[in-house]
C-alpha positions as a printed NumPy array, in Angstrom:
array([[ -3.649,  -2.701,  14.732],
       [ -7.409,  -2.336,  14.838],
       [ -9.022,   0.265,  12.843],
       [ -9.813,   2.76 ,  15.497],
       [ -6.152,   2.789,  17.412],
       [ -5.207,   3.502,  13.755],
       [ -7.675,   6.633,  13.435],
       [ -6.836,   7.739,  16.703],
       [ -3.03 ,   7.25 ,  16.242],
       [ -3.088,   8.943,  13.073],
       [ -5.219,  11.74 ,  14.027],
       [ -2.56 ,  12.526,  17.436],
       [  0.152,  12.351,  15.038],
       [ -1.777,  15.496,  12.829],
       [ -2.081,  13.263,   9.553],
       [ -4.868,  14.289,   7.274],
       [ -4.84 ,  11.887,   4.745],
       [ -3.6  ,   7.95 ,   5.754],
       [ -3.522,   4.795,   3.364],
       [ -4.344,   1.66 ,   4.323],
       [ -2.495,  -1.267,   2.435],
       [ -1.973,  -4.488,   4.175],
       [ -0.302,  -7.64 ,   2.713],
       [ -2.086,  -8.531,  -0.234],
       [ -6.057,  -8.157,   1.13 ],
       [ -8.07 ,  -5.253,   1.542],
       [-10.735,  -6.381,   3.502],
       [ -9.584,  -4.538,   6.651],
       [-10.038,  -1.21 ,   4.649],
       [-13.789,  -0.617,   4.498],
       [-13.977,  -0.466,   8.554],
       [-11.019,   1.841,   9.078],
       [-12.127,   4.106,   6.385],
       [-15.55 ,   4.139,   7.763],
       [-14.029,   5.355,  10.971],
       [-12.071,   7.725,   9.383],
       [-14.944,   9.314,   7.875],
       [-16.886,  10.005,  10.954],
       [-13.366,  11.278,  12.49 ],
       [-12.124,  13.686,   9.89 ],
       [ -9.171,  11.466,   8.311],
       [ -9.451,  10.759,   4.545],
       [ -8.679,   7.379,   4.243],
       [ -6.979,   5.761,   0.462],
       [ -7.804,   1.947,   0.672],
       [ -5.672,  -0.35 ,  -1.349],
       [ -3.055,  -3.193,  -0.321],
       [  0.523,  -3.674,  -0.268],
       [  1.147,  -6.493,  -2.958],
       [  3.805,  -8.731,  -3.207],
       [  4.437,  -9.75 ,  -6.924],
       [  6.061, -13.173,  -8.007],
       [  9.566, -11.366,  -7.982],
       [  8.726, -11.002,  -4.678],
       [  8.591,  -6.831,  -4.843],
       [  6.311,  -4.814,  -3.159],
       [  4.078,  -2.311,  -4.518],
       [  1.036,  -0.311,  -2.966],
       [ -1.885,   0.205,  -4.859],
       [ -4.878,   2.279,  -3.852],
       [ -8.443,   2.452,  -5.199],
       [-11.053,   5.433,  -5.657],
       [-13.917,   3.302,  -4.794],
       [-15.515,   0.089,  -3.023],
       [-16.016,  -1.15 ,  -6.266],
       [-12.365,  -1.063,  -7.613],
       [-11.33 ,  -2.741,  -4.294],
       [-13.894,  -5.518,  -4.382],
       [-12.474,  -6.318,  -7.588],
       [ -9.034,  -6.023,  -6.783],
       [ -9.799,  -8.254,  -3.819],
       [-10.986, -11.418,  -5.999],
       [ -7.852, -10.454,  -8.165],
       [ -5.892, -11.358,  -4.723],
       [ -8.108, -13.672,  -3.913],
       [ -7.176, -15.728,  -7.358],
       [ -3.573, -15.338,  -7.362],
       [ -2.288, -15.468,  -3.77 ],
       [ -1.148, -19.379,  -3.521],
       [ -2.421, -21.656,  -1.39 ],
       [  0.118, -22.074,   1.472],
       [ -1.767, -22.151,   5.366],
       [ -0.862, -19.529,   7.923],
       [  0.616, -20.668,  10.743],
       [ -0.542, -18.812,  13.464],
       [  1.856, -19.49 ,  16.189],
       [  4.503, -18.631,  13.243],
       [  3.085, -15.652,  11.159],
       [  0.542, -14.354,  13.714],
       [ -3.519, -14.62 ,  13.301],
       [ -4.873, -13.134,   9.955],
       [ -8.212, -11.357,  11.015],
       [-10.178,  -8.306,  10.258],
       [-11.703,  -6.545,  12.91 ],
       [-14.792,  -4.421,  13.456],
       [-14.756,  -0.797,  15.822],
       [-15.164,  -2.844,  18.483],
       [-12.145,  -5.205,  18.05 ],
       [-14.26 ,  -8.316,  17.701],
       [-13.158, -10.598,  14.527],
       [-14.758, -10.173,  11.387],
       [-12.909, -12.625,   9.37 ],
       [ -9.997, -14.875,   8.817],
       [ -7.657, -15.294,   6.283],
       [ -6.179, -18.877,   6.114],
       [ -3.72 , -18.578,   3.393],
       [ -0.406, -16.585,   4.711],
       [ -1.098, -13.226,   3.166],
       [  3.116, -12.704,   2.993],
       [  3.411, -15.093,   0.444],
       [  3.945, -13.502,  -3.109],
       [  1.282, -13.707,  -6.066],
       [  1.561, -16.117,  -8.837],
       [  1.807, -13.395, -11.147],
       [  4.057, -11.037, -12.392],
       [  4.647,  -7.179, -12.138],
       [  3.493,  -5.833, -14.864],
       [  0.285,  -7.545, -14.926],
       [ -0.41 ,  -6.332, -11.29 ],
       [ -0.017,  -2.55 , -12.306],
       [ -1.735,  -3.162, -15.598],
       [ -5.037,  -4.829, -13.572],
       [ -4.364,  -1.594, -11.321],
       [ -4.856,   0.648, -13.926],
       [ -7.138,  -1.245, -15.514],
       [ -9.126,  -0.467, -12.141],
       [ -8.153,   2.998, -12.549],
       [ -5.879,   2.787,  -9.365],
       [ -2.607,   4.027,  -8.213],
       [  0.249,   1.774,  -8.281],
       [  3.401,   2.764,  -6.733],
       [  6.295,   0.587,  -6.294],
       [  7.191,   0.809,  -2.147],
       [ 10.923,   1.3  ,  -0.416],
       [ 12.653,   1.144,  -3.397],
       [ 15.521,   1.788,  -1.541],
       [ 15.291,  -1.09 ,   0.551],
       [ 17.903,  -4.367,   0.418],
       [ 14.886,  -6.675,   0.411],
       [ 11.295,  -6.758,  -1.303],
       [ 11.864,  -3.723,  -3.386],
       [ 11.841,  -3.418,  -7.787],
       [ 15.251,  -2.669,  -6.755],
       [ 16.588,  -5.123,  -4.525],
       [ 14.688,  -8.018,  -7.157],
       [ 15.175,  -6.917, -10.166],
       [ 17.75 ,  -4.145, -10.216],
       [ 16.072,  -2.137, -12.474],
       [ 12.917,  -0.881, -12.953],
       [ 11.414,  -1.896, -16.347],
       [ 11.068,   0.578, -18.864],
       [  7.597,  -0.414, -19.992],
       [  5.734,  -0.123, -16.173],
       [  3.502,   2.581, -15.924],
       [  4.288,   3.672, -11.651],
       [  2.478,   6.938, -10.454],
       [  4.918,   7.503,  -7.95 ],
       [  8.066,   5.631,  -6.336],
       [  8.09 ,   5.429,  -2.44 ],
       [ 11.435,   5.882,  -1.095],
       [ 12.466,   5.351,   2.634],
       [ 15.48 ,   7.676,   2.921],
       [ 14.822,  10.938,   1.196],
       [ 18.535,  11.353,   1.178],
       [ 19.269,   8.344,  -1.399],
       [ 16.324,  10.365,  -3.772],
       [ 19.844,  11.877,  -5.841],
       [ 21.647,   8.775,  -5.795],
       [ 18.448,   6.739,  -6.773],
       [ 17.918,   8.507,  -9.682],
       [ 21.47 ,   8.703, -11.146],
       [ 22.065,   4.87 , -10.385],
       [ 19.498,   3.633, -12.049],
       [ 18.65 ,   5.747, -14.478],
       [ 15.38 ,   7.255, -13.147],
       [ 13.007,  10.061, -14.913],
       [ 13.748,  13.409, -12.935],
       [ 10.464,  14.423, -13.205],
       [  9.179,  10.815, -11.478],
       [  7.236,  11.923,  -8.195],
       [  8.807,  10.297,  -4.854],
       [  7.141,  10.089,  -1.772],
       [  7.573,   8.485,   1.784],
       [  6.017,   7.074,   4.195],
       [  5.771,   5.212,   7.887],
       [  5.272,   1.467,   6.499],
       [  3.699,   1.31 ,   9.905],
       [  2.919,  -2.239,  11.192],
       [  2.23 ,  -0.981,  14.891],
       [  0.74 ,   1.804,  16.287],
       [  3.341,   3.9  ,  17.85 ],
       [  5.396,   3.507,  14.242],
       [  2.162,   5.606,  12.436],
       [  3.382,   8.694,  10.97 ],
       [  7.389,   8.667,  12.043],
       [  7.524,   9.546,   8.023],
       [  5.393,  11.282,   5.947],
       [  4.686,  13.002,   2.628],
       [  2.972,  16.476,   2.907],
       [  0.871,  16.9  ,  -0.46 ],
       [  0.068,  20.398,  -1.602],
       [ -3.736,  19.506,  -2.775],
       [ -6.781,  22.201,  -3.146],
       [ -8.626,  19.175,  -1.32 ],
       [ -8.609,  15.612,   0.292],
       [ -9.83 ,  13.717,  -2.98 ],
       [ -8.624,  10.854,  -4.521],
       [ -8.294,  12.267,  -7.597],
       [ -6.695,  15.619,  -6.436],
       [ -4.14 ,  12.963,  -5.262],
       [ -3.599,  10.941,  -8.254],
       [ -3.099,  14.844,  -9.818],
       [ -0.306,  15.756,  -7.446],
       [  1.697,  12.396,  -7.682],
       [  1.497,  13.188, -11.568]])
């Protein structure tokens, strides 16, 4: 998806606010929020890490800053194993204009050499949000690795793909009742942005104002 098909997408669908978390690289983030600026959608940049238990968690960052340093975090820990483009698909950023920016040679759906809890901790560390995604899912969820979720990690918020399963979720395994959930599309094509969504009650479209709500 290039960066202004997502704006425009998101802003048909009505969505204020839209985060932007590929597989473990965020260098796709500065143009779409850039885009999203001069169209009226608040944009959260972060990326969608897998961990070495192979779980998936978003994280988001306040500032270019943050992400830069998150990136070389990425950077160190994702393992050298080549895309294979005719396999996996081609790895580039993009510009407004849909002309490549950059490639990525290592397959970004590989998992990081490290574990869980050092991911969040280097996310808070960053002062970031980390929220373990589709915990509800049979594959590359805290769940579906690890069947718990470790008393010790410090999560903002859970995501959750059925809002149904929130009850059951929380009485299986032993969740906090006052733990925020929220949902979301998981989009990986255009026409999938905004099929679900979490509507926020916020004074304003701040990063901080949203790391307020999920807590």
């Amino acid at each position: 998806m290039s960066p202004a098909r997502i704006i425009a997408e998101s802003k048909k669908k009505g969505l204020d606010i839209i985060g932007i978390t590929d597989h473990n690289t965020t260098r796709q983030c500065r143009e779409v929020k850039r885009i999203g600026d001069k169209e009226g959608v608040m944009v959260f940049c972060g990326a969608e890490v897998t961990t070495k238990e192979e779980a998936h968690c978003l994280t988001f960052f306040e500032d270019t800053d943050a992400l830069d340093v998150f990136q070389k975090f990425l950077d160190l820990h994702l393992p050298d194993i080549k895309n294979v483009p005719r396999k996996f698909g081609d790895q580039v950023w993009v510009d407004e204009d849909e002309m490549i920016a950059g490639e990525e040679d290592r397959l970004l759906i590989s998992a990081l050499d490290v574990h869980i809890e050092e991911i969040e901790q280097k996310v808070h560390e960053l002062n970031g949000i980390f929220i373990p995604a589709h915990i509800d899912r049979p594959m590359y969820s805290i769940i579906s690795q690890l069947g718990f979720i470790p008393p010790g990690l410090s999560v903002d918020a859970l995501e959750i793909v059925d809002v149904a399963k929130k009850e059951m979720m929380i009485q299986t395994y032993s969740l906090p009742r006052d733990i925020t959930f929220i949902t979301s599309s998981d989009a990986h094509h255009p026409h999938q942005i905004g099929m679900r969504f979490t509507e926020l009650d916020m004074k304003e479209a701040t990063f901080e104002e949203f790391r307020e709500i999920l807590n």
